[in-house]
N, C-alpha and C positions, 0 to 999 in steps of 0.2 A: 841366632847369636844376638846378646843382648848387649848394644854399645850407646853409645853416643857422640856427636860430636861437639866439644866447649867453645871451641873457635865459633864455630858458626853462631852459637849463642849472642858471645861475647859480640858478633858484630852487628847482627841484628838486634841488640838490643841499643848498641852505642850508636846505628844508622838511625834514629829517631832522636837522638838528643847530637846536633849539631854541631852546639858551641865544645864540644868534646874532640872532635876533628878540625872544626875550623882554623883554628888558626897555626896548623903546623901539617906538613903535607908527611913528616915523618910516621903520624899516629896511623896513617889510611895503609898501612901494613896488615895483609888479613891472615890470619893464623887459624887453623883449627885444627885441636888435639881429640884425641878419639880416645872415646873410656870405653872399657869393655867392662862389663860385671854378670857374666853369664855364670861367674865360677859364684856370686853373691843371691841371698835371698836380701831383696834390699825392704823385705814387707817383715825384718826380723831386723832387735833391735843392734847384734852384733853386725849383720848386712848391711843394714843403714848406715855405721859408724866406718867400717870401711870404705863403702863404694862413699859417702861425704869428704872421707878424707883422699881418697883418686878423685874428686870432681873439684875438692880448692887447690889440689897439686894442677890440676890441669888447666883452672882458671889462673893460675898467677903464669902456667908457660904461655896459653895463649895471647895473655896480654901482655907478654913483653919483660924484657928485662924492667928491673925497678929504677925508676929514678933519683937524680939526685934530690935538694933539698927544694928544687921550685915548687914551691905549690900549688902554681897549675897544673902542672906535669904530676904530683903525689896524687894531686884529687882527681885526676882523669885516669890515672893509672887504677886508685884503689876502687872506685865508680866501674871501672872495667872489669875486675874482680869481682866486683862485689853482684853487677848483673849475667857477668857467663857465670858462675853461680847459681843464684836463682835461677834465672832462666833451663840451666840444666837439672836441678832440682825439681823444677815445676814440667820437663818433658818425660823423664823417670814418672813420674805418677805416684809413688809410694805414699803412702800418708805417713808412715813409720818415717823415711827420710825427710817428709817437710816437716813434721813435726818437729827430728830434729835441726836440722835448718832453722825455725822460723826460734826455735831457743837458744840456736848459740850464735844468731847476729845482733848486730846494736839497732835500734828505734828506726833510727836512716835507713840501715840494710834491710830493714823487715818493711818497712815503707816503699821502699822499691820493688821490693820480692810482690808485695798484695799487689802496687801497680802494675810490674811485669805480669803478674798471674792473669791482671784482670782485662790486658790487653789481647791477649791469646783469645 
C-alpha cells in the first residue's frame, strides 16, 4: 500500500528552522495527514496531477487552520505548506511529480524544495 504521511513532513522540516516555532508555543501542534495513492501511477502525467493535488490538500490540513492578517503567522503558516509539500514530494520519488512540483511553485518554493531535497 502506497501512502504517506504530510504531517510528519511538515514537522521535520519546520524542527530545523526555529524561529518558526519559537516564539508561540500554539504552532508546536504536530499533525500528520496520511495520503494514499495506490489507486495512482504517480510516474504518469495524469498520476502526478492527482496524487499533487491530495499532497497540497493535505499540506494546508496538516499545517493548520489559516491565519488571520499577521504576517508572522501568514509566513510561517505558507513556509509550512510550502515545505510538507516538498518534502512529500521529494519522499514519493517520481520524477513525473517533481517535475511537476518544481513548475508549479514560485523561486522561494523551488529554493526550499532543492534545499529540502538536498538535506535528505
Amino acid at each position: 500500500m502506497k501512502h504517506i504521511f504530510i504531517g510528519a513532513a511538515a514537522i521535520a522540516a519546520l524542527a530545523g528552522s526555529a524561529s518558526l516555532f519559537a516564539h508561540t508555543s500554539e504552532n508546536s501542534v504536530q499533525r500528520a495527514v496520511a495520503v494514499h495513492y495506490d489507486d495512482l501511477n504517480a510516474n504518469s502525467a495524469e498520476g502526478a496531477k492527482a496524487l499533487y493535488s491530495r499532497l497540497r490538500s493535505a499540506a494546508r490540513s496538516a499545517c493548520g487552520t489559516e491565519p488571520g492578517r499577521d504576517l508572522d503567522s501568514r509566513s510561517d503558516f505558507n513556509g509550512c505548506r510550502a515545505d510538507a509539500l516538498s518534502l512529500a514530494v521529494a519522499d514519493v520519488g517520481s520524477r513525473t511529480l517533481t517535475a511537476l512540483h518544481r513548475s508549479s511553485v514560485s523561486p522561494l518554493e523551488l529554493a526550499r524544495f532543492d534545499s529540502a531535497v538536498k538535506s535528505r
